[in-house]
C-alpha positions in Angstrom: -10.7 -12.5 13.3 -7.2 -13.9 12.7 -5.6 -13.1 8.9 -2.6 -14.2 7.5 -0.2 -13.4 4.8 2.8 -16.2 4.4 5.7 -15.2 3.0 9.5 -16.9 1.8 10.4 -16.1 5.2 7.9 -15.1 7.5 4.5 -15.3 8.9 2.5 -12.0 8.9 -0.4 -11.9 11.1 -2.7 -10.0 11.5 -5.9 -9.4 14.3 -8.6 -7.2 13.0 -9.8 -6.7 16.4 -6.4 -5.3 17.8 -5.5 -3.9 14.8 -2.2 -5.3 15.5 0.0 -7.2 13.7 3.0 -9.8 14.1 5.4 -11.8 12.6 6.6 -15.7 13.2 9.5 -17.4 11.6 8.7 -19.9 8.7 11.5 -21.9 9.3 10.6 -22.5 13.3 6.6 -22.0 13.5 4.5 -24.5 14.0 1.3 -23.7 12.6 -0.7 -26.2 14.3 -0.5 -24.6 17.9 -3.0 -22.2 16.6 -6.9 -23.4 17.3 -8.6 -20.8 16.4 -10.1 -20.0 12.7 -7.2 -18.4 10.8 -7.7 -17.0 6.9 -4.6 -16.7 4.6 -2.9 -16.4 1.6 0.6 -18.2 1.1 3.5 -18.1 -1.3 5.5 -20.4 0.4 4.6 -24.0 -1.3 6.3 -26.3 1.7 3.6 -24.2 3.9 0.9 -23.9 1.8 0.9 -28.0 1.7 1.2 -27.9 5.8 -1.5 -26.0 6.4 -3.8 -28.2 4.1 -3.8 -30.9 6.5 -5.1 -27.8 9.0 -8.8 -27.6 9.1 -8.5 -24.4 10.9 -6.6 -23.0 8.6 -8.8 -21.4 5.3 -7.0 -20.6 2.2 -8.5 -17.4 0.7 -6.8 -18.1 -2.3 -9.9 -20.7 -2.9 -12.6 -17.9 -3.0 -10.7 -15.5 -5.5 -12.8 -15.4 -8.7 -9.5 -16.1 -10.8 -11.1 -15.3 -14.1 -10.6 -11.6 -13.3 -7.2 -11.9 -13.2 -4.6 -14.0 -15.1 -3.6 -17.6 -14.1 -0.2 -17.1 -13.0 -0.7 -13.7 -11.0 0.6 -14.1 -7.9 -2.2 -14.6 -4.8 -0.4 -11.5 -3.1 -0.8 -9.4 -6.5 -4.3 -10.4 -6.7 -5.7 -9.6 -2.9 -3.5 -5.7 -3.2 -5.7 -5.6 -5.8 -8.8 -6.1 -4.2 -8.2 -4.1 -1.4 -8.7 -0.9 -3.8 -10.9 0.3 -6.2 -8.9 2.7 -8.0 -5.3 2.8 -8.3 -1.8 1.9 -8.9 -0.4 -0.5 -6.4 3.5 -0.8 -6.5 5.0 -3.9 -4.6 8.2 -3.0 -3.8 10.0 -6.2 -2.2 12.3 -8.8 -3.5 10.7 -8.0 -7.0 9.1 -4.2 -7.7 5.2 -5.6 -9.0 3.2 -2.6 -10.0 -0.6 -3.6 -10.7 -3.7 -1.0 -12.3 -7.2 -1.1 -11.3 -9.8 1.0 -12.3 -13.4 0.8 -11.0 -12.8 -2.2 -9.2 -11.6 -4.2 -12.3 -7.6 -5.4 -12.5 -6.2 -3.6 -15.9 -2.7 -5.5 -16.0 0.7 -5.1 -14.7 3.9 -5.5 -14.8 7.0 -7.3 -12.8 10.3 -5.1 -12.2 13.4 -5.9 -10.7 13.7 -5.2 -6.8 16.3 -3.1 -5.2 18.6 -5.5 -4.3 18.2 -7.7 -7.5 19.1 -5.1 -9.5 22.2 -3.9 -6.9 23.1 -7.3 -7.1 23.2 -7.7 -11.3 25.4 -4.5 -11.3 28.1 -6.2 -9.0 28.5 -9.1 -11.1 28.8 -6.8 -14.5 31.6 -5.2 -13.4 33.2 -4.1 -9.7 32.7 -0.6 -10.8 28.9 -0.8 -10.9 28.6 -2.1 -7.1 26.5 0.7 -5.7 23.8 1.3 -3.6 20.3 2.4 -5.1 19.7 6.5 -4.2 16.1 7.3 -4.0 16.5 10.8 -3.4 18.1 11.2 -7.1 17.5 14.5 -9.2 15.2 13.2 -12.4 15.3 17.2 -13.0 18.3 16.5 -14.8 20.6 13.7 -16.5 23.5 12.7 -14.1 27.1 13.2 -14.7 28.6 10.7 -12.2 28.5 6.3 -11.6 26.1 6.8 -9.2 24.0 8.6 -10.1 23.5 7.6 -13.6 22.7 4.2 -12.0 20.0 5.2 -9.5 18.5 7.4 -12.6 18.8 4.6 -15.0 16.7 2.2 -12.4 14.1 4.7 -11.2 13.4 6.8 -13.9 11.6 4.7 -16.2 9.5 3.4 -13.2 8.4 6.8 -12.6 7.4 7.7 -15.7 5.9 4.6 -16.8 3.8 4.1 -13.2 2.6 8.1 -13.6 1.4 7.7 -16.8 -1.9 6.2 -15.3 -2.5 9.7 -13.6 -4.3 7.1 -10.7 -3.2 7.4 -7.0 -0.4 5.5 -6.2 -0.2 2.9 -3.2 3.5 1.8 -2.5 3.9 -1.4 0.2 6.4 -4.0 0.4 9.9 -4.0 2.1 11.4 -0.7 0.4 8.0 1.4 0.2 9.0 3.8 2.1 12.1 4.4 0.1 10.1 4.6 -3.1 8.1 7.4 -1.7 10.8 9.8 -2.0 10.6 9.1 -5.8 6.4 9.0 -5.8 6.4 12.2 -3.2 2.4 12.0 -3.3 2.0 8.2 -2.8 0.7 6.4 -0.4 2.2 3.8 1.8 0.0 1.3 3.3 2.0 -1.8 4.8 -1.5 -3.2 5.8 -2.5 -3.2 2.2 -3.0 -7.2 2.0 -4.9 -7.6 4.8 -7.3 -5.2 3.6 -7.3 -6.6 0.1 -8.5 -10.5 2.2 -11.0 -8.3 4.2 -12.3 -7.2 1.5 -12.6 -10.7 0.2 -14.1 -11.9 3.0 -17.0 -9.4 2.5 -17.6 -10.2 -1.2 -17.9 -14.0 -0.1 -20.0 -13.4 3.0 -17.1 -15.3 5.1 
């Protein structure tokens, strides 16, 4: 079976025989030299309205019971969250999304900045601000420099806030990795979406 997650930029496939996965441009694939049965979930509208005219190409989005979540959650958000049944899954890409469930059932969430947006706000407040997000910062203590004070400032509320479920934590996206060294008994699972549409599949007998 063939899976699918589109992107802004990329698509992320996926073989669950394999178990491998692989990435395409957006901007120079052409979906339609595909002919085998390929599900997905997309975020990029101009492709999403491509791959309508594909019958090949099955939109999980269209099996999601949407009641159990809120109409503007992203399709992303939503199949991370039905890859677990208990958790905290934290989304750390262009935008940090950090989403509770708890026996199965979606609890709410929240939508945070992303590394680079916040870098990026900084820089235009002032020259002075333009830094580059530390990780690996001491939250033992209260900084006494720029730098520091910064990286504290962005992270530390995100820790506390995220660790205050006492749930396992589940860190994918771009910069999850990074965000372990703040979360030192999280989890990263770059494969977490592809579980969450396996999952899926199962519930719907697909």
């Amino acid at each position: 079976m063939l899976l699918c997650d589109i992107g802004n930029t990329s698509y992320h496939f996926y073989n669950t025989q394999t178990k491998k996965s692989y990435k395409k441009s957006v901007k120079t694939f052409d979906p339609s030299t595909i002919n085998e049965k390929i599900y997905y979930i997309c975020v990029h509208h101009p492709t999403c309205k491509k791959l309508q005219k594909l019958q090949n190409w099955i939109n999980l989005e269209d099996f999601v019971q949407r009641h159990l979540y809120y109409d503007t959650m992203g399709i992303d958000r939503i199949i991370a969250c039905e890859a677990i049944q208990n958790g905290v899954i934290v989304d750390a890409g262009s935008a940090i999304t950090v989403d509770f469930v708890q026996n199965g059932i979606f609890q709410g969430g929240f939508i945070y900045p992303g590394k680079k947006a916040f870098e990026d706000a900084l820089s235009r407040i002032s020259p002075a601000l333009t830094t580059s997000l530390d990780f690996s910062v001491n939250f033992q203590k209260l900084p006494k420099n720029t730098h520091d004070a910064l990286s504290y400032g962005f992270l530390s509320g995100l820790k506390k806030e995220i660790e205050s479920y006492n749930s396992d934590i589940i860190l994918t996206g771009g910069d999850a990795k990074e965000l372990q060294q703040v979360f030192e008994t999280a989890m990263v699972d770059e494969l977490l979406l592809f579980k969450g549409m396996i999952e899926l599949l199962k519930k719907n007998s697909l």
